[in-house]
Backbone as a chain_set.jsonl record, in Angstrom:
{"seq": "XXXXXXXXXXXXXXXXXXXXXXXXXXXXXXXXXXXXXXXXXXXXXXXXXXXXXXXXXXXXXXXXXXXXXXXXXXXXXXXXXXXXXXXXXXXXXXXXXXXXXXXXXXXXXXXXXXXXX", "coords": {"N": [[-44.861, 6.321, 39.17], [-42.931, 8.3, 37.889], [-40.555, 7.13, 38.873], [-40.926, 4.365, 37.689], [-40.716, 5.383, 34.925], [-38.002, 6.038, 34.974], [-36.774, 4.238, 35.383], [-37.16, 2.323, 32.749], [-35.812, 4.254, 31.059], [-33.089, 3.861, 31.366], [-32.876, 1.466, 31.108], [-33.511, 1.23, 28.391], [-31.398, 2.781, 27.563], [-28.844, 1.34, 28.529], [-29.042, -0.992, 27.284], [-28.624, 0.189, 24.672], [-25.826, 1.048, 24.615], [-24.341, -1.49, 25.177], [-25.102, -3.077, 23.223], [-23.428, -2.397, 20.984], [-21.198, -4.101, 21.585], [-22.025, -6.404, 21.666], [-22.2, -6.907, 18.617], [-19.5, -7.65, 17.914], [-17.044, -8.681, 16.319], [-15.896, -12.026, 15.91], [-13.358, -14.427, 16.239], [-14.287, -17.295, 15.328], [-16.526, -16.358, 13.839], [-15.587, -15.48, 11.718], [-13.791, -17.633, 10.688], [-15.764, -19.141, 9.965], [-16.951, -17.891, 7.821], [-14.528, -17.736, 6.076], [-13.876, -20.762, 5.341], [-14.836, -22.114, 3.341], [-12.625, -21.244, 1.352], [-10.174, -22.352, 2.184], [-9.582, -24.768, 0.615], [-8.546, -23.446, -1.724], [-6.374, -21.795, -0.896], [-4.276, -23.184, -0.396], [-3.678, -23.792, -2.715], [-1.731, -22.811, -5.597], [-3.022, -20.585, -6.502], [-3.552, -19.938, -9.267], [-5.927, -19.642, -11.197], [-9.385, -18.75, -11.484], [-10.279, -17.478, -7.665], [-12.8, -19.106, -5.936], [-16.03, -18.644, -5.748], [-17.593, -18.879, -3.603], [-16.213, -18.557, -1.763], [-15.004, -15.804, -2.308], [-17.194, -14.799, -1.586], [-17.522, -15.359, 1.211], [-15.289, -14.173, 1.909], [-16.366, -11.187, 1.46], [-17.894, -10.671, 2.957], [-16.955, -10.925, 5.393], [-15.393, -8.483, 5.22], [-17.226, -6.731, 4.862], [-18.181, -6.476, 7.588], [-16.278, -5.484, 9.054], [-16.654, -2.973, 10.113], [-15.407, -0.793, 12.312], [-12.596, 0.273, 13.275], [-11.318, -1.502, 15.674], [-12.919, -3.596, 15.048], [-11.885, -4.354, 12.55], [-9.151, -4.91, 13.346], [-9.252, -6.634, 14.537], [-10.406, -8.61, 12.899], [-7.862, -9.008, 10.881], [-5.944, -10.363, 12.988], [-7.874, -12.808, 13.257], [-7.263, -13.43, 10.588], [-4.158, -13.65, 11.023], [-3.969, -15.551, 13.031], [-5.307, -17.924, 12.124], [-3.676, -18.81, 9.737], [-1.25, -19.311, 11.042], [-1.776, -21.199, 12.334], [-3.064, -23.255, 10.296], [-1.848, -25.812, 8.526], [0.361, -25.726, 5.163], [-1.281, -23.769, 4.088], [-0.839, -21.563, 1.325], [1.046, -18.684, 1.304], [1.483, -16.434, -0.239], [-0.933, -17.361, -2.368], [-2.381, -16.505, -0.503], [-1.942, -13.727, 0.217], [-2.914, -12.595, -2.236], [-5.551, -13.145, -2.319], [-7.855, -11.419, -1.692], [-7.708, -9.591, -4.243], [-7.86, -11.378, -6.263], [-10.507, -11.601, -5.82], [-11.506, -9.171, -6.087], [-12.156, -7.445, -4.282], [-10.943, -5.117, -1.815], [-9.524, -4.522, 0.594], [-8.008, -3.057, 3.879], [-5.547, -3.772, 4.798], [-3.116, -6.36, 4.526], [-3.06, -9.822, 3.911], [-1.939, -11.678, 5.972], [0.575, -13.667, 7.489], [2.873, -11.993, 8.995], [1.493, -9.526, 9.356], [1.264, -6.389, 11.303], [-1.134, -6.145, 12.988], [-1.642, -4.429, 15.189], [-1.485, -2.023, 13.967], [-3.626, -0.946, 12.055], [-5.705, 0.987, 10.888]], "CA": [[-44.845, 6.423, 37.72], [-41.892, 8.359, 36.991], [-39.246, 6.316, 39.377], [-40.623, 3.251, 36.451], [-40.002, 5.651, 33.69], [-36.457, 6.354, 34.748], [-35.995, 2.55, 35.495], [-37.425, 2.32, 31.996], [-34.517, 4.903, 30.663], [-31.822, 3.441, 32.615], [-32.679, -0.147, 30.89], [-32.745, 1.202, 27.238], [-29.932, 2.927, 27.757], [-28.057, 0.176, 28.743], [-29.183, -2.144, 25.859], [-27.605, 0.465, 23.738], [-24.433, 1.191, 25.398], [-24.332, -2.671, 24.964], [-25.414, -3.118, 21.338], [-21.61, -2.687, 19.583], [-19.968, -4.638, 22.079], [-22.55, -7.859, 20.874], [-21.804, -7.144, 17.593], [-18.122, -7.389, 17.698], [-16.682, -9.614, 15.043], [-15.271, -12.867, 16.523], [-12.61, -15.374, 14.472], [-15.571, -17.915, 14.605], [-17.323, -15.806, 12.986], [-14.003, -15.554, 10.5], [-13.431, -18.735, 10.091], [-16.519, -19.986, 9.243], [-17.077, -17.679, 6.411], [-13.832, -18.634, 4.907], [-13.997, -21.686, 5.519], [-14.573, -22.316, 1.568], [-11.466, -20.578, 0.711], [-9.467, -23.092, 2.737], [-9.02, -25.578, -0.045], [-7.892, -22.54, -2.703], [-5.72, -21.253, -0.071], [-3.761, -24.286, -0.206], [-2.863, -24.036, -4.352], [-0.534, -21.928, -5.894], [-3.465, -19.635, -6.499], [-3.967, -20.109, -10.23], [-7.045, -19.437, -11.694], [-10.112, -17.493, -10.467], [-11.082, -18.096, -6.517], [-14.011, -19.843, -5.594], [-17.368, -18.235, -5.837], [-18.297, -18.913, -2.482], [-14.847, -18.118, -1.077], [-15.336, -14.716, -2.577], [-18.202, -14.164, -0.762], [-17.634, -14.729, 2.455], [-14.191, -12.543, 2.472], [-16.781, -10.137, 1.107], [-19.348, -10.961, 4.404], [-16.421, -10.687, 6.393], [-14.936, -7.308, 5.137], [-18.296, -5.96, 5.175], [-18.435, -6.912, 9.201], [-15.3, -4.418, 9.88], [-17.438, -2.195, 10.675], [-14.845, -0.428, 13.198], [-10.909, -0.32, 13.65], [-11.55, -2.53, 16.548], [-13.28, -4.823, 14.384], [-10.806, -4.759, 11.165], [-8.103, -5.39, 13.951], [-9.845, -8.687, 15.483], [-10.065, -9.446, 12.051], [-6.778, -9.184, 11.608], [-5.648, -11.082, 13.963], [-7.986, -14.282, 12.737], [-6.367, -14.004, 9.523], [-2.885, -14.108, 11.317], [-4.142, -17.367, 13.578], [-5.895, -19.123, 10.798], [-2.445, -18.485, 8.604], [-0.542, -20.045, 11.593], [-2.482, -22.294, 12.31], [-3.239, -24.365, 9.355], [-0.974, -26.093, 7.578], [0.252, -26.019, 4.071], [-1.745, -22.887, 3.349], [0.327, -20.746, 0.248], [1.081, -17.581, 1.514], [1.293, -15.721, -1.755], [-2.528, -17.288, -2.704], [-3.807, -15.465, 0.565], [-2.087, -12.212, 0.143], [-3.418, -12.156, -3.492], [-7.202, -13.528, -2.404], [-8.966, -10.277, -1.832], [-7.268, -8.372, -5.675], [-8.864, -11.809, -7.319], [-12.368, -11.925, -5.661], [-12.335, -7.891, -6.331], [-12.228, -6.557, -2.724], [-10.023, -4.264, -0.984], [-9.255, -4.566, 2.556], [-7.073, -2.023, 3.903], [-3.992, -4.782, 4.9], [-2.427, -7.754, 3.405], [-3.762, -10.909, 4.385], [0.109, -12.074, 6.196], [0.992, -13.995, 9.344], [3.765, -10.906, 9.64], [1.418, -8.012, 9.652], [0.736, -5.952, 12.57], [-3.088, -5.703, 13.276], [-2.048, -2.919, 16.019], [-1.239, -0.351, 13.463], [-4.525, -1.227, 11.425], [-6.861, 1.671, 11.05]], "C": [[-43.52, 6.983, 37.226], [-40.638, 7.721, 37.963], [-39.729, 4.692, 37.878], [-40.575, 3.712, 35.281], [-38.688, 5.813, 33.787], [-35.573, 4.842, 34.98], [-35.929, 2.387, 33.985], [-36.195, 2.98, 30.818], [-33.209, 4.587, 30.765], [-31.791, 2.008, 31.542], [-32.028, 0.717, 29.315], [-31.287, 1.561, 26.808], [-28.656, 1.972, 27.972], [-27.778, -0.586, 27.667], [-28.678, -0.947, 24.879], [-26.374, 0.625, 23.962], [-23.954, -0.303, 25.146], [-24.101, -3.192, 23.769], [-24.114, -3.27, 20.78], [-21.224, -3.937, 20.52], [-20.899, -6.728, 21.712], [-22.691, -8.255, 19.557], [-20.658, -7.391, 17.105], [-17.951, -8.56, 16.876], [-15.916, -10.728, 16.33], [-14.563, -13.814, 15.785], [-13.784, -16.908, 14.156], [-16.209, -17.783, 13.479], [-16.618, -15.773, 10.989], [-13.982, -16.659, 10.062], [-14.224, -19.608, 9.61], [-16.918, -19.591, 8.038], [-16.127, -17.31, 5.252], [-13.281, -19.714, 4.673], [-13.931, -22.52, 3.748], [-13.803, -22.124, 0.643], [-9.93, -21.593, 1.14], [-8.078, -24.291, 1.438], [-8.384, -24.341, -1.55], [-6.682, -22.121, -1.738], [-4.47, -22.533, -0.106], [-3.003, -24.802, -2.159], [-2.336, -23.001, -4.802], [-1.397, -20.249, -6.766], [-3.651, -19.306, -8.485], [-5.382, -20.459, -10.766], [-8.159, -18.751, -10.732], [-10.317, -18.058, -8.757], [-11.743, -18.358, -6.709], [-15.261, -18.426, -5.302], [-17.401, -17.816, -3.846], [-17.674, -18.579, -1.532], [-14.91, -16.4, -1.178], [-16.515, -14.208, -1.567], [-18.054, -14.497, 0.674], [-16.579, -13.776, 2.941], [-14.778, -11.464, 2.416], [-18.132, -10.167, 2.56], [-18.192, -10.274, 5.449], [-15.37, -9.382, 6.428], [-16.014, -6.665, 5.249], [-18.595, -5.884, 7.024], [-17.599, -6.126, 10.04], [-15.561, -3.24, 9.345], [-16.11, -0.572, 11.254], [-13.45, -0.86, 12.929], [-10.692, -1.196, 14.57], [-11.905, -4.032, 15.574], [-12.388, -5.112, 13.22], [-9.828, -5.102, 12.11], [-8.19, -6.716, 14.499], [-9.903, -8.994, 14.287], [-8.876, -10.143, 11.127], [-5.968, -10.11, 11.68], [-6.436, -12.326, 13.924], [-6.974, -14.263, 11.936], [-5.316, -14.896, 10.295], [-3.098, -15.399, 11.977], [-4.457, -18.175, 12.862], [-4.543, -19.475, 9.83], [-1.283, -19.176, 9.601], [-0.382, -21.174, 11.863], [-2.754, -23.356, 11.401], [-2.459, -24.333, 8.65], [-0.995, -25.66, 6.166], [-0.656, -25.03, 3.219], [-0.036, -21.702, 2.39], [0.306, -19.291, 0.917], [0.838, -16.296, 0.418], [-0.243, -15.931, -2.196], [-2.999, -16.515, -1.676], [-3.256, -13.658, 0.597], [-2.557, -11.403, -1.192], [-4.985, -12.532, -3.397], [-8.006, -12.254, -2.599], [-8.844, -9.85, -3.341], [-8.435, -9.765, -6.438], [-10.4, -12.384, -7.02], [-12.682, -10.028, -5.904], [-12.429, -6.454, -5.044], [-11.272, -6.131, -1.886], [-10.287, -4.464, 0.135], [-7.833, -3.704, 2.679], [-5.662, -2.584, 4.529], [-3.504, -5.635, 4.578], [-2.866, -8.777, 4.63], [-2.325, -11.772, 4.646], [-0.376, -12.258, 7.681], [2.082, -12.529, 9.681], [2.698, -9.407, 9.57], [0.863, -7.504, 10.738], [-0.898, -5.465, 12.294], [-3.141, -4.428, 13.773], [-2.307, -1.719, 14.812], [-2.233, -0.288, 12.006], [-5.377, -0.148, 11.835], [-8.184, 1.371, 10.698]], "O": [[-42.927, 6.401, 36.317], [-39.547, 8.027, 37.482], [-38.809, 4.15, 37.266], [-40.419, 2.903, 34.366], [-38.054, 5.756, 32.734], [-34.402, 4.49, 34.841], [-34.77, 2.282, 33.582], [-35.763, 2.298, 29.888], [-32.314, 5.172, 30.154], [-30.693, 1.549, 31.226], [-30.847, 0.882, 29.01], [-30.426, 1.018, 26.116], [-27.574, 2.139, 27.409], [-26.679, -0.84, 27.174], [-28.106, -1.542, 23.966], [-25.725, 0.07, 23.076], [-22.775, -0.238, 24.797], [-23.047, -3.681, 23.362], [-23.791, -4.269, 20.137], [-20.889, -4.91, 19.844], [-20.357, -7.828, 21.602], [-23.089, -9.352, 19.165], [-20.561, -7.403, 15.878], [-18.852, -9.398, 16.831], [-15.491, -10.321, 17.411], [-15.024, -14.122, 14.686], [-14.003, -17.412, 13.054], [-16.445, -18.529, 12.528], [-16.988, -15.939, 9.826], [-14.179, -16.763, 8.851], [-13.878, -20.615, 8.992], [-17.232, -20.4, 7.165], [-16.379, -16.868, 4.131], [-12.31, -19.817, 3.923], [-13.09, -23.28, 3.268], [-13.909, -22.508, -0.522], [-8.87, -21.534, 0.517], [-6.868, -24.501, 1.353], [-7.655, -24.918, -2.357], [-5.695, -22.332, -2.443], [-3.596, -22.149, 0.671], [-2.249, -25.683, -2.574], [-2.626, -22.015, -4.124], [-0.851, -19.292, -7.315], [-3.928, -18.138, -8.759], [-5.826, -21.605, -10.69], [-7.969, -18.325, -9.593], [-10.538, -19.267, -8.699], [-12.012, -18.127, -7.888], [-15.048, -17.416, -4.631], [-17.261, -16.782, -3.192], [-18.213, -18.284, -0.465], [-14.862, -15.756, -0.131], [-16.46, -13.176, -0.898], [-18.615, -13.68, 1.404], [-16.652, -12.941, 3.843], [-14.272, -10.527, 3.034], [-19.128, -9.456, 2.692], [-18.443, -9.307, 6.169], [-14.634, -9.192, 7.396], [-15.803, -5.676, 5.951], [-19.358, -5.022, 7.459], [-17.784, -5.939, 11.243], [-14.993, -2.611, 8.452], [-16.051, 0.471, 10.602], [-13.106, -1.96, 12.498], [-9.685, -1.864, 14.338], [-11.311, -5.106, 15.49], [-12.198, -6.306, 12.988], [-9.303, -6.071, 11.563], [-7.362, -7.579, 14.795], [-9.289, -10.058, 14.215], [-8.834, -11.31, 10.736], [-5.35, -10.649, 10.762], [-5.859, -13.213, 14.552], [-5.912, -14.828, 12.197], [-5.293, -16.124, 10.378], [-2.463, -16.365, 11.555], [-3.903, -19.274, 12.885], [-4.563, -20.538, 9.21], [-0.319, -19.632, 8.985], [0.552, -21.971, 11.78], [-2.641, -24.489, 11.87], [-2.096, -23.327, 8.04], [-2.063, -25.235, 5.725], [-0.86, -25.209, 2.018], [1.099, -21.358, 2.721], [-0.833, -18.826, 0.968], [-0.004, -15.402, 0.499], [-0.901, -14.912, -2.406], [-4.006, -15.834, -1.868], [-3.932, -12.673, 0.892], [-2.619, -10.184, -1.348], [-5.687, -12.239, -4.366], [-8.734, -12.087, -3.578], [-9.953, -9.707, -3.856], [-9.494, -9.476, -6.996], [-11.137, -13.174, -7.611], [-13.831, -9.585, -5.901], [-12.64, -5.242, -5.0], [-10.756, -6.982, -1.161], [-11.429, -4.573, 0.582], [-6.888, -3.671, 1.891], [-4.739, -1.792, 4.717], [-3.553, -5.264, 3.405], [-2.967, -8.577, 5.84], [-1.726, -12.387, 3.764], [-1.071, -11.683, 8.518], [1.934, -12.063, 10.811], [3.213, -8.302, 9.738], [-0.079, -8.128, 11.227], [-1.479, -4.655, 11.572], [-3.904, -3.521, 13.441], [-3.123, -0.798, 14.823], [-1.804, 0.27, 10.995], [-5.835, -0.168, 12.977], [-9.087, 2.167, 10.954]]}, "num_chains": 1, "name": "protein.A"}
């Protein structure tokens, strides 16, 4: 009985010790919920963002959780911003001020993620 309660201890334990590291933000996860922002991202950023664009920068600032996790996020931006063409640079470092939401770095292929708290 108690060698299968300490097996029993041993497991939950585990599954929490576990727990953050299956929540970690992934650019999947990034890129699919701004995925709607794509085609604003791409105009000279005149007039309000998109509704739906708004909300998932606001899904996906709510998700950095952790300096770990605001740094992987990050670091989509910067790949998504390399990565796809023909996006305006100026519309994405002004997206968060006109959906409302602060994020604590500029949305830039040049900024360092490391030194992201």
């Amino acid at each position: 009985m108690a060698s299968s309660l300490k097996l029993v201890c041993v497991l939950v334990l585990c599954m929490v010790m576990t727990a953050p590291m299956a929540l970690a933000v992934d650019c999947n996860q990034v890129t699919s919920e701004l995925a709607p922002c794509y085609g604003y991202l791409m105009t000279n950023g005149e007039g309000p963002a998109p509704a739906d664009c708004c909300s998932g920068l606001q899904a996906v600032n709510n998700a950095a959780q952790t300096t770990a996790d605001r740094q992987q996020i990050c670091q989509c931006f910067k790949n998504a911003a390399q990565s796809a063409s023909g996006i305006n640079t100026n519309t994405a470092a002004q997206l968060p001020s006109k959906c409302g939401i602060t994020i604590p770095y500029q949305m830039s292929a040049s900024t360092n993620c490391s030194s992201i708290q």
